[in-house]
C-alpha positions as CSV (number, residue, x, y, z in Angstrom):
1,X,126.9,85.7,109.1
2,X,124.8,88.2,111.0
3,X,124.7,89.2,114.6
4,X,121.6,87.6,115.8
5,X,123.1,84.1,114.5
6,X,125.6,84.3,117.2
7,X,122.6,84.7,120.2
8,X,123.0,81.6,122.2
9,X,120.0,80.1,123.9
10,X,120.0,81.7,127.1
11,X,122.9,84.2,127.0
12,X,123.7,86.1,123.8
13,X,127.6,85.8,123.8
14,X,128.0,89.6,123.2
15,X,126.1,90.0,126.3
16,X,128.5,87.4,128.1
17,X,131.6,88.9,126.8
18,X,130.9,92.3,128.2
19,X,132.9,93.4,130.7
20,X,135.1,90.1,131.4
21,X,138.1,90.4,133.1
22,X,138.7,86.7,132.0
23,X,137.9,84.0,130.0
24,X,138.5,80.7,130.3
25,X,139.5,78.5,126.9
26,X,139.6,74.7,127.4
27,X,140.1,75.2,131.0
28,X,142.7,77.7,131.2
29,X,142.3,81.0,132.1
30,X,143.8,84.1,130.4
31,X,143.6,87.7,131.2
32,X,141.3,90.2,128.9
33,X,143.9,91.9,127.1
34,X,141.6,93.3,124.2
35,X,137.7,92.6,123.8
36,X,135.1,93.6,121.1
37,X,131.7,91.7,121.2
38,X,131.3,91.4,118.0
39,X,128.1,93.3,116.1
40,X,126.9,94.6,112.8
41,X,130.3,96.7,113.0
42,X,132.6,94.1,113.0
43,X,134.0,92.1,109.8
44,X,135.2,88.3,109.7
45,X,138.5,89.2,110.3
46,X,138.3,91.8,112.6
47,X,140.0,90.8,115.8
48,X,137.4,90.9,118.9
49,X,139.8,89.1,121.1
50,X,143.1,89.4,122.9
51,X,143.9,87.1,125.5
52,X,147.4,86.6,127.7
53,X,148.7,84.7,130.0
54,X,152.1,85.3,131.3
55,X,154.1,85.3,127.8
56,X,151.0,83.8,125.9
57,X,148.5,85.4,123.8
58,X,146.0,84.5,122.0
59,X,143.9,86.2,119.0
60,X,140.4,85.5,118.2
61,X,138.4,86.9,115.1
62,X,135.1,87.6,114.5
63,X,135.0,84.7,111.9
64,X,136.3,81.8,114.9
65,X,133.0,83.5,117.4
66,X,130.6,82.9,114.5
67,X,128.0,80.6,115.3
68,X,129.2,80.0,118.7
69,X,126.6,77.7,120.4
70,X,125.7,78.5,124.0
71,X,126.0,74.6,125.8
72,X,125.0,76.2,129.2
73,X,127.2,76.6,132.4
74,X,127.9,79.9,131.0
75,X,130.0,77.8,128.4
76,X,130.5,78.3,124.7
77,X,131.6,76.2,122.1
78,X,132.9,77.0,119.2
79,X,132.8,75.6,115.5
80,X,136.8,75.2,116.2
81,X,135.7,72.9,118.9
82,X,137.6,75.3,121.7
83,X,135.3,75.9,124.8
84,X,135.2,79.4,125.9
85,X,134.0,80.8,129.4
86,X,133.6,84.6,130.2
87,X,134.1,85.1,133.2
88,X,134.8,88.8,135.5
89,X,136.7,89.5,138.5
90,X,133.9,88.5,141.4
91,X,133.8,85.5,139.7
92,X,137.6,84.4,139.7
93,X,138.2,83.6,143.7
């Protein structure tokens, strides 16, 4: 799958993952531990996210961002059906 397929709408998600301190998955937020917005660079199973909160991580790949569909609100869903959220410090209150 190539890069541009992954553009949302309004926002392309590499664009919305950059520099966030957060992101928000089906409501909850965890912490940036790791984040690579994925590009040309980047294989299906390349990991491009690491996500904690308190003793929880969370891994996403490449492959799970693919195709990503921008539903507005700053919101993303995924093929898996998980809503993701990008979200940076001034926006957490």
């Amino acid at each position: 799958m190539s890069y541009d397929s992954m553009k949302a709408d309004s926002i392309p998600l590499a664009e919305a993952m950059r520099d966030a301190d957060f992101v928000q998955v089906n409501g909850i937020v965890f912490e940036t531990g790791y984040l690579r917005a994925p590009d040309e660079a980047t294989f299906a199973d390349d990991v491009v996210m690491e996500l904690k909160l308190g003793e929880t991580e969370v891994t996403f790949v490449r492959e799970e961002l693919d195709g990503a569909e921008y539903v507005g609100d700053g919101a993303y869903l995924l093929k898996s059906g998980a809503l993701l959220r990008f979200l940076t410090s001034a926006t957490i209150h």
